[in-house]
KEKE-3310 file (N, C-alpha, C; in steps of 0.2 Angstrom, whole numbers, plus 5000, padded with zeros to 4 digits):
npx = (5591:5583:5583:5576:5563:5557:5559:5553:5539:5537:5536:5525:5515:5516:5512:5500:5494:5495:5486:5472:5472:5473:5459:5449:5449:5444:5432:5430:5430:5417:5407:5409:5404:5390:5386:5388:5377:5364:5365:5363:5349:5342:5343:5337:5324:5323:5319:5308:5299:5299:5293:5282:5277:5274:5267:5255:5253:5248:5237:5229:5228:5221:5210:5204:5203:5191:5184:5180:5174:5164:5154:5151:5146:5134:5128:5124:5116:5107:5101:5093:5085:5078:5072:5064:5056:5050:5046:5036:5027:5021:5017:5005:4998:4995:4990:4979:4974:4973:4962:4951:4949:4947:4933:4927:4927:4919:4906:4905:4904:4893:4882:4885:4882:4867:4863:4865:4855:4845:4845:4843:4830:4823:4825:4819:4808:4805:4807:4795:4787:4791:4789:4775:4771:4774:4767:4755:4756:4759:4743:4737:4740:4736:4724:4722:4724:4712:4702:4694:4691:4697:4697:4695:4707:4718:4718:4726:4737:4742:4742:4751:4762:4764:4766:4780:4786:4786:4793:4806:4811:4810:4820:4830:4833:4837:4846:4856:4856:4862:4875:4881:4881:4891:4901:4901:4906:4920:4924:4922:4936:4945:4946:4947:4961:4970:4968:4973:4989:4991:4990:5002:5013:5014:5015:5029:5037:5033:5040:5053:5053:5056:5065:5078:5076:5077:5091:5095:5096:5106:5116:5118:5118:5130:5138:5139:5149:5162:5162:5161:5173:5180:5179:5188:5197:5200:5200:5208:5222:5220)
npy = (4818:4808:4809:4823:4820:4812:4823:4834:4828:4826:4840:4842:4834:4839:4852:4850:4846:4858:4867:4858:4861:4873:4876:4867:4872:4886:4880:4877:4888:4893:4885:4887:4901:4897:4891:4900:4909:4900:4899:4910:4914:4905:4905:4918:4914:4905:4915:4921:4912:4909:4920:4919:4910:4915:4925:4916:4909:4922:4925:4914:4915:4926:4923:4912:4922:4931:4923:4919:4930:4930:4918:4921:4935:4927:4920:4931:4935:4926:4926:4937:4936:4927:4936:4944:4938:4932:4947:4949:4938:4945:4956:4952:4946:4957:4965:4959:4958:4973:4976:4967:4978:4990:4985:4982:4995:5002:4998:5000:5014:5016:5012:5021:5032:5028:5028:5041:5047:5043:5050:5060:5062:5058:5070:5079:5076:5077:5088:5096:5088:5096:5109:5108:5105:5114:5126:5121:5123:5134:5139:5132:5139:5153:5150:5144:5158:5163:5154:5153:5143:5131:5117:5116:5121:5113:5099:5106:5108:5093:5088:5096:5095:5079:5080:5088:5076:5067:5075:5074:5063:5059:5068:5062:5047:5053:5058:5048:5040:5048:5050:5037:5035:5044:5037:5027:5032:5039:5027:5024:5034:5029:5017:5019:5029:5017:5009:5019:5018:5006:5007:5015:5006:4998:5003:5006:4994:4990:4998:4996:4984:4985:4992:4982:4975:4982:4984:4971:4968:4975:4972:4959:4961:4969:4958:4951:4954:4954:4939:4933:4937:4932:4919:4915:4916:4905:4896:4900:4896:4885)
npz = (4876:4880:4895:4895:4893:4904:4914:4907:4908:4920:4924:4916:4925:4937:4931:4928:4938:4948:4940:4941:4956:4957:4951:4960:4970:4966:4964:4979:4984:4977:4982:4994:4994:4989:4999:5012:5007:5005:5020:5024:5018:5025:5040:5036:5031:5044:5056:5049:5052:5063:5067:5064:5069:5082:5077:5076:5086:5095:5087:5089:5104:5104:5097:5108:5117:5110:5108:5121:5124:5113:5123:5134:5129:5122:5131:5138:5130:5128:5141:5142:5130:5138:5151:5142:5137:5149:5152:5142:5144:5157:5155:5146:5155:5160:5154:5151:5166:5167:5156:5163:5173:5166:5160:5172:5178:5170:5170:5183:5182:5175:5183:5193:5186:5181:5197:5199:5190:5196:5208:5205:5201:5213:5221:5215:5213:5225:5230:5224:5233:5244:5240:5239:5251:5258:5253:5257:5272:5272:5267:5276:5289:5286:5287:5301:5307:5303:5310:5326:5335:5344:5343:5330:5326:5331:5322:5309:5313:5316:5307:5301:5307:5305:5289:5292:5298:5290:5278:5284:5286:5273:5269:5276:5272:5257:5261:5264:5254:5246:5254:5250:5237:5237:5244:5233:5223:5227:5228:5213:5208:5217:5210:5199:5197:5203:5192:5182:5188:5184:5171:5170:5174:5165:5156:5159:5159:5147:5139:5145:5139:5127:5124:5128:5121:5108:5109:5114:5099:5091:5097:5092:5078:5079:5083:5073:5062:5070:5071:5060:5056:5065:5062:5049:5053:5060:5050:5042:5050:5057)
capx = (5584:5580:5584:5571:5557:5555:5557:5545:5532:5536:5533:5516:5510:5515:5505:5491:5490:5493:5480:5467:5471:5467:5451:5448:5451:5438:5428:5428:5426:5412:5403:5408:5399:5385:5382:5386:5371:5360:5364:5359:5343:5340:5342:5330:5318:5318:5317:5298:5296:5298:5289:5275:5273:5272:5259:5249:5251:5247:5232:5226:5226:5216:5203:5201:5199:5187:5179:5178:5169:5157:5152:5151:5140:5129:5124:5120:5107:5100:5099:5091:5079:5073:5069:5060:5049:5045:5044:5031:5021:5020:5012:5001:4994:4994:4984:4972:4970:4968:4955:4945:4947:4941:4927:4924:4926:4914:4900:4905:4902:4888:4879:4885:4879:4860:4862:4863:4853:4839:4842:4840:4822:4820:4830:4815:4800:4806:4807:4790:4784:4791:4784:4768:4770:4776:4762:4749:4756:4755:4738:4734:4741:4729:4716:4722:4722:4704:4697:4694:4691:4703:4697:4698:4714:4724:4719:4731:4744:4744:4742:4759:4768:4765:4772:4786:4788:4788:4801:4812:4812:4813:4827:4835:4835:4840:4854:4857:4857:4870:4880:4881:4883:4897:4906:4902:4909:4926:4927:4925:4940:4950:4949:4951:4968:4972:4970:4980:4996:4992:4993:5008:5017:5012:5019:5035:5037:5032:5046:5059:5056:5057:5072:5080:5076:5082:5098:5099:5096:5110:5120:5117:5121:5138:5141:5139:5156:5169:5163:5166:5182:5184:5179:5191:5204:5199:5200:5216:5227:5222)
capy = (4818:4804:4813:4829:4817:4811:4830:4836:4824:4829:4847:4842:4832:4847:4861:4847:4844:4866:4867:4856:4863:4881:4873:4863:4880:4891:4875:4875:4895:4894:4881:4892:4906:4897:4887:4907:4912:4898:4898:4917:4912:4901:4911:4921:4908:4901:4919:4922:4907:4910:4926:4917:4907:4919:4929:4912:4911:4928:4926:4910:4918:4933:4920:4910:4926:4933:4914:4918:4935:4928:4915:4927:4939:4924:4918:4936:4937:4920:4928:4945:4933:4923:4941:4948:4930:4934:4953:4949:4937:4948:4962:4948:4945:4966:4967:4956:4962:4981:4975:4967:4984:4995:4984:4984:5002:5006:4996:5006:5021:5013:5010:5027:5038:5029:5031:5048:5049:5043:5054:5068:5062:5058:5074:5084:5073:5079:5096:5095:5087:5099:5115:5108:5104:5122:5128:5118:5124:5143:5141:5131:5145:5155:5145:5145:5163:5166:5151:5155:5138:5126:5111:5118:5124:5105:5097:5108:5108:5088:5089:5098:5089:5074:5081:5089:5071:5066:5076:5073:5054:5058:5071:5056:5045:5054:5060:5041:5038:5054:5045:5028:5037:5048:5030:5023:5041:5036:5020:5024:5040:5024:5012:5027:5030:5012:5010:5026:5017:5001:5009:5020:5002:4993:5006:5005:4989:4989:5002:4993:4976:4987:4995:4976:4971:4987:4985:4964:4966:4980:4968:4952:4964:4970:4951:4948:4954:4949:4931:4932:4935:4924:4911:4915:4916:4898:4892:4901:4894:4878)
capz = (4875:4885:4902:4895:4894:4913:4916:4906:4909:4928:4923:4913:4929:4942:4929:4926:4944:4950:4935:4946:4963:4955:4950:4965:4974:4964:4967:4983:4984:4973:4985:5002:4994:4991:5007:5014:5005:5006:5027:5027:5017:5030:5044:5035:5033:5051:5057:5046:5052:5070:5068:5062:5072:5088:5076:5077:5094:5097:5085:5093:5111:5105:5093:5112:5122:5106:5110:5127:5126:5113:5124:5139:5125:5119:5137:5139:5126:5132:5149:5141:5130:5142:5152:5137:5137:5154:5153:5138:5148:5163:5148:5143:5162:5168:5148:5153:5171:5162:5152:5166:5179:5162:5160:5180:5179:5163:5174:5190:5181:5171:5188:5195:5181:5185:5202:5200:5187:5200:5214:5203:5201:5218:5222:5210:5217:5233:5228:5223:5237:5247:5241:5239:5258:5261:5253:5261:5276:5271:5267:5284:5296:5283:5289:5307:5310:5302:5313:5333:5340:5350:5341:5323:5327:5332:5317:5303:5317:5319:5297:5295:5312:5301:5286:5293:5301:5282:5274:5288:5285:5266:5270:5280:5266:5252:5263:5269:5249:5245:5256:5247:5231:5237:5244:5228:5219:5231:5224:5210:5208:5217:5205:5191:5199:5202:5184:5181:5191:5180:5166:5169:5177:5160:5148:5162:5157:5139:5136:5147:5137:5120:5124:5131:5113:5104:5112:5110:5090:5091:5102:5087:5071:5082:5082:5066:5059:5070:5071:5051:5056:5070:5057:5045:5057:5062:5044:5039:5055:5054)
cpx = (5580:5580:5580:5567:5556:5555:5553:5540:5530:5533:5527:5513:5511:5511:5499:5488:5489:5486:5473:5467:5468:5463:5448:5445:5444:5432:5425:5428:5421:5405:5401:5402:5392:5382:5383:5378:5364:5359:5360:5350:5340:5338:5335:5325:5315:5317:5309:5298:5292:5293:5281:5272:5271:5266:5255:5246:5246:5238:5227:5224:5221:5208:5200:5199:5192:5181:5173:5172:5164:5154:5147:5143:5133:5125:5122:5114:5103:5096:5094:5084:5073:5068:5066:5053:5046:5041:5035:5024:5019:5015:5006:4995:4992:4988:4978:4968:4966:4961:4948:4944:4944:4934:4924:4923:4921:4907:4899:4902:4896:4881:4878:4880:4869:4857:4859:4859:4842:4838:4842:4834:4820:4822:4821:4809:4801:4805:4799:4784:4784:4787:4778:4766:4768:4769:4753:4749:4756:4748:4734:4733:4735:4724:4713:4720:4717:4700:4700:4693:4694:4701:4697:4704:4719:4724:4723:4736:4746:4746:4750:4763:4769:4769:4775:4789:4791:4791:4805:4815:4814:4819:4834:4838:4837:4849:4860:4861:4863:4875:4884:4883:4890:4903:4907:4906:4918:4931:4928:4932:4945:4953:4953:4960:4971:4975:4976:4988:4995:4994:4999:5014:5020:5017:5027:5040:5037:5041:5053:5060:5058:5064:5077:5081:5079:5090:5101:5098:5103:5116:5123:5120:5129:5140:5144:5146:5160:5166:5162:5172:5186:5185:5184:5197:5205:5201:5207:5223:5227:5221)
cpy = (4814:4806:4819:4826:4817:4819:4832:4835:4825:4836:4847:4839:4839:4852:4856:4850:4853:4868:4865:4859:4872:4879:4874:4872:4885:4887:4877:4883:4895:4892:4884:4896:4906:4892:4894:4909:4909:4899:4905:4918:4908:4902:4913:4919:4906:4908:4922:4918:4907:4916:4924:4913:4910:4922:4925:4912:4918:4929:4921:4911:4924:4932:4917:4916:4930:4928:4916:4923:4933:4922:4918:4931:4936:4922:4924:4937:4932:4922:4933:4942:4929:4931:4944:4945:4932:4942:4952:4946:4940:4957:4960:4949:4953:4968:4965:4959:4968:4980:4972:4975:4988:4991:4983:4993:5005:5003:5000:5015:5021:5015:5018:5033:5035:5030:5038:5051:5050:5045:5060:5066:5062:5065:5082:5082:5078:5088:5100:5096:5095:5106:5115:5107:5112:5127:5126:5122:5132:5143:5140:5137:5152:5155:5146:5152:5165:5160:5154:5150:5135:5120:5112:5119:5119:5102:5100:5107:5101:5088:5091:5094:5083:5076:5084:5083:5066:5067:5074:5065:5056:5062:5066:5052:5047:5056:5052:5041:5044:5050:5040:5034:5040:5041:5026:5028:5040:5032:5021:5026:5033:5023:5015:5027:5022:5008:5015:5021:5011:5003:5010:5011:4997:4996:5007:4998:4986:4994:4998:4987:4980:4989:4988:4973:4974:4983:4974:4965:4973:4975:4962:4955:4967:4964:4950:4948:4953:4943:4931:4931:4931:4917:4910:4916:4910:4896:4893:4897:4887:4874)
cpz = (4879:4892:4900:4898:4901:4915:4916:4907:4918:4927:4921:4923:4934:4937:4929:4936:4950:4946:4941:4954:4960:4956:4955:4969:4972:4964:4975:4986:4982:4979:4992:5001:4993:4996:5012:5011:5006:5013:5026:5025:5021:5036:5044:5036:5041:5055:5056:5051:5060:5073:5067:5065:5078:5084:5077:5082:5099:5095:5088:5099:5110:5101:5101:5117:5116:5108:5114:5127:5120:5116:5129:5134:5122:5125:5139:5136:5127:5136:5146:5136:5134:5147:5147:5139:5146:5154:5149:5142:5154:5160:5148:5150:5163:5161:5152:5161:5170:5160:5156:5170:5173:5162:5167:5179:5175:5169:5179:5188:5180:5178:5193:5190:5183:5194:5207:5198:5193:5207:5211:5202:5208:5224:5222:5211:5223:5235:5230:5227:5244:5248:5238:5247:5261:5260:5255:5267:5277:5272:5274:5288:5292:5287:5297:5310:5307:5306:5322:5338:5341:5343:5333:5322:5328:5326:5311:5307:5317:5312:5296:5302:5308:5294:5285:5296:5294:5278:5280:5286:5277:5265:5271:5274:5261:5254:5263:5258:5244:5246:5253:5240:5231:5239:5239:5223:5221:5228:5219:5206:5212:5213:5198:5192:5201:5193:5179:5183:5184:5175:5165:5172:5170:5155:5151:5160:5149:5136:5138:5141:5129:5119:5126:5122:5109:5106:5110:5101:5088:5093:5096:5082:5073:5081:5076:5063:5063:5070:5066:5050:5059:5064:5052:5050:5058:5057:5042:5045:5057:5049)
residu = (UNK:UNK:UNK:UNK:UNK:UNK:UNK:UNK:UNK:UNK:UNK:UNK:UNK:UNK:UNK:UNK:UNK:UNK:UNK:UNK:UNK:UNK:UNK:UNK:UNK:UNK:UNK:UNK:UNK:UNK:UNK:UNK:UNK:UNK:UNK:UNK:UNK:UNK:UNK:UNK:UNK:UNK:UNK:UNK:UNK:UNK:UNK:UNK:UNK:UNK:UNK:UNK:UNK:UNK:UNK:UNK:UNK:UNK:UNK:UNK:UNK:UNK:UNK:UNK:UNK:UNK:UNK:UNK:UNK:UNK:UNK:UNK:UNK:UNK:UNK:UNK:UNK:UNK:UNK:UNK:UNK:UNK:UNK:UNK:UNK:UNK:UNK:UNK:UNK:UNK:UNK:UNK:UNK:UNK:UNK:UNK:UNK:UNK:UNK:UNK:UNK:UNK:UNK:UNK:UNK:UNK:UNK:UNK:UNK:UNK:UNK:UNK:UNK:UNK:UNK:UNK:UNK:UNK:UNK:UNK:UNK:UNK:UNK:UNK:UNK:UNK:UNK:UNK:UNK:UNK:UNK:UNK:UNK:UNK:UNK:UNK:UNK:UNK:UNK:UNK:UNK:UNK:UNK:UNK:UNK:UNK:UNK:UNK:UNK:UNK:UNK:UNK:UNK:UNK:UNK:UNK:UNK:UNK:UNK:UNK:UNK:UNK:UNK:UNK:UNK:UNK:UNK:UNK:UNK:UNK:UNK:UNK:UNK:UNK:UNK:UNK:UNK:UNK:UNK:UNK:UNK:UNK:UNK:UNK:UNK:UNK:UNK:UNK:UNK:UNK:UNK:UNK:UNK:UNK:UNK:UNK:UNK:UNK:UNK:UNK:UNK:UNK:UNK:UNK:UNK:UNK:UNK:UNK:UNK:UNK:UNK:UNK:UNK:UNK:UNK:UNK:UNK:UNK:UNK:UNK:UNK:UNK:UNK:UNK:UNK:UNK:UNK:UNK:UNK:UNK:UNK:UNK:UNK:UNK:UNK:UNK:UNK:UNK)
# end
């Protein structure tokens, strides 16, 4: 009996101790499996990770070029305002000019229109004068061929020399005075057509700078949404 014991107590520690090494063993499988598992989640992780951060980069290169072109599009609309601001005051100056050539032009006609109105009276005096001349000198030659003497005879003749010497001068003058009306008539049909270009220069100009402006306020409302998104690009990344 005494020779069993040391045996058996051999035999308890060999099973206790195969007992632990099993263990040990599903132990230390258990552990593998999960430090395999955790590695492969790791992996995974620095993979997003990695993926993210190129989307960052990817995202950041496309917010500085996004930058670049609204800087580019904002220094454009400066440029495009400051042209309008000039366009305007260049409207402001051609109005005003406008406004004095119509009021030159309204006088011009103003001064035309009694011009004319007073060669038609002296047009209708003249008239007048004339064929009360004519008939003076009808009745003269009348007179002439019922008289028979030399010296009766010079006196109607020097009468109507003088006034045919009188319409002539007053034909002269009225013509002289045609004249001047028609250079004033000239001028005027200039200025008329000067004004005519200004006009047409003004509303070339008025239309340009409207459409300058359509197009910037078209330009600023396009803005408006991606730089909400730029901004929220900015916010979320860093």
């Amino acid at each position: 009996m005494a020779e069993e014991d040391p045996k058996r107590k051999l035999l308890l520690l060999i099973r206790d101790f195969a007992a632990e090494k099993s263990q040990g063993e599903r132990r230390v499988s258990d552990l593998k499996k999960r430090f395999l598992d955790r590695q492969a989640h790791f992996e995974t992780a620095s993979n997003e990770l990695e993926k993210a951060k190129r989307a960052r980069e990817a995202a950041e290169g496309e917010l500085r070029g996004s930058q670049a072109q609204l800087d580019r599009t904002c220094a454009s609309l400066r440029a495009q305002e400051e042209r309008i601001s000039g366009l305007q005051g260049e409207i402001f100056n051609a109005t005003s000019e406008l406004k004095a050539i119509k009021k030159d032009g309204d006088i011009r006609r103003d001064e035309f229109i009694r011009a004319m109105q007073e060669l038609n009276v002296k047009i209708r005096k003249f008239h007048e004068r004339a064929f009360q001349a004519l008939k003076a000198c009808n009745a003269e030659v009348q007179t002439d061929m019922s008289i028979e003497t030399s010296n009766s005879d010079q006196t109607p003749k020097l009468e109507n020399e003088n006034n045919l010497k009188d319409l002539e001068s007053e034909i002269l003058s009225i013509n002289a005075e045609i004249r001047g009306l028609e250079e004033e008539c000239q001028q005027a049909l200039h200025d008329v057509n000067a004004v005519h270009d200004e006009v047409a220069r003004l509303e070339r100009k008025v239309s340009l700078g409207e459409a300058i402006m359509l197009e910037s306020e078209r330009l600023k409302q396009l803005l408006g949404y991606p730089f909400n998104i730029l901004h929220f690009l900015c916010l979320v990344l860093t």
